[in-house]
C-alpha positions in Angstrom: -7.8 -4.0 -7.7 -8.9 -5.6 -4.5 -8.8 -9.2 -5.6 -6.4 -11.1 -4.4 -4.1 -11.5 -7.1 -3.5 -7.8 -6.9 -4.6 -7.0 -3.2 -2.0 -8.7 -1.1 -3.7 -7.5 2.5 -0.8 -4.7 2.8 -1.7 -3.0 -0.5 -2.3 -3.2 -3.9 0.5 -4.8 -6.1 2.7 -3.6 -9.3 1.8 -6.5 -11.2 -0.5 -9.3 -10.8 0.4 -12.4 -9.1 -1.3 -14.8 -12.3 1.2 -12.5 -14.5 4.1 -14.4 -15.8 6.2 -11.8 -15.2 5.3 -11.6 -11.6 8.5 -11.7 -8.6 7.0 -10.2 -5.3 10.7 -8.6 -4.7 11.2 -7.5 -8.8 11.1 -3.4 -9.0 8.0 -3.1 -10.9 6.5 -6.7 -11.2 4.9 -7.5 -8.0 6.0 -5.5 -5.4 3.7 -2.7 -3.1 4.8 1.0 -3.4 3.2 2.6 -0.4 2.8 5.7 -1.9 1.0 4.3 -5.3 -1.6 3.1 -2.8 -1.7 6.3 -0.9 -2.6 7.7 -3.9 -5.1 5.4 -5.4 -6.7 5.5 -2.3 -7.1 9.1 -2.4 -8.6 8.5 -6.1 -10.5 6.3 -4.7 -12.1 8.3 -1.8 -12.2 11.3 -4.0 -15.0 9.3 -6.4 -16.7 8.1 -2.7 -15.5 4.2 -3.1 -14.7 4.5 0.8 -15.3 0.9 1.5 -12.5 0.1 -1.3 -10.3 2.7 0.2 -10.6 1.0 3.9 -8.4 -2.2 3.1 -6.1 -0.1 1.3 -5.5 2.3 4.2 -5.8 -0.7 6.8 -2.8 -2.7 4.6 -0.7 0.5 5.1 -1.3 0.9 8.9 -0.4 -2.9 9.5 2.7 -2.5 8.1 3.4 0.7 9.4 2.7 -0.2 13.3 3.9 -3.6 13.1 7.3 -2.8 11.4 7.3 -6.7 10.4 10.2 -8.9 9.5 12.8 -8.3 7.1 10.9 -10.6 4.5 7.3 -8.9 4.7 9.4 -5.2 3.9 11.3 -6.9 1.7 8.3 -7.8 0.1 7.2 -4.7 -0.1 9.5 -2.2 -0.4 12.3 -4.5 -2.2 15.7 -3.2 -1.5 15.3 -1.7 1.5 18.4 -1.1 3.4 17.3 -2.4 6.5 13.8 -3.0 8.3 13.8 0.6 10.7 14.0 2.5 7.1 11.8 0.8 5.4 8.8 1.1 7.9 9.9 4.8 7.8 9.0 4.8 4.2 5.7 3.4 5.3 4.7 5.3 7.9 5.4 8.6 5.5 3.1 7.3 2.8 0.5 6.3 6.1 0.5 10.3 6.5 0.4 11.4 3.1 -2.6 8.8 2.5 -4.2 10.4 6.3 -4.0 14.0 4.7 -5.3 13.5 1.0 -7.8 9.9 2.4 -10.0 11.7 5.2 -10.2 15.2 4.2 -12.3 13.6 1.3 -14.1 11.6 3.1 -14.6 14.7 5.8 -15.9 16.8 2.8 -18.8 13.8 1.7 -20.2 13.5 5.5 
């Protein structure tokens, strides 16, 4: 999941980029649903894969802090009414993944 084709550096893709069906602003063929990721990485750190669940996590903070341009959230939350909305939709899943991510991690230590 973390290859590029999949892994874009903000999170972890719908669809792969080598699919033909692939359009990085399509629904459900490319895009990055923050809180898909916020759950895998929770899968993730529940089965201990903490190095896999870092980049995930880091991808989801990057976009969360720098609320980037219109393009990047379009990228990955396509639709998205407007830029101040669609970081808000990131920064929600950055909390769900911080509540079900470190406890795990917490518990493992």
């Amino acid at each position: 999941m973390l290859e590029p084709d999949l892994f874009s550096g903000w999170g972890i893709r719908t669809a792969s980029t080598r699919e033909r069906r692939f359009n990085p602003i399509s629904y459900h063929n490319g895009t990055i649903w923050p809180h898909d990721n916020s759950l895998i990485g929770a899968g993730l750190a529940r089965y201990g894969l903490m190095n896999d669940v870092a980049p995930i996590l880091d991808g989801l903070i990057e976009v969360a802090i720098a609320a980037p341009p219109a393009q990047a959230i379009e990228d990955c939350a396509p639709g998205a009414p407007s830029v101040g909305s669609a970081a808000q939709v990131w920064r929600h899943e950055l909390r769900s993944a911080r509540r079900s991510v470190i406890p795990i991690w917490l518990e493992g230590a």
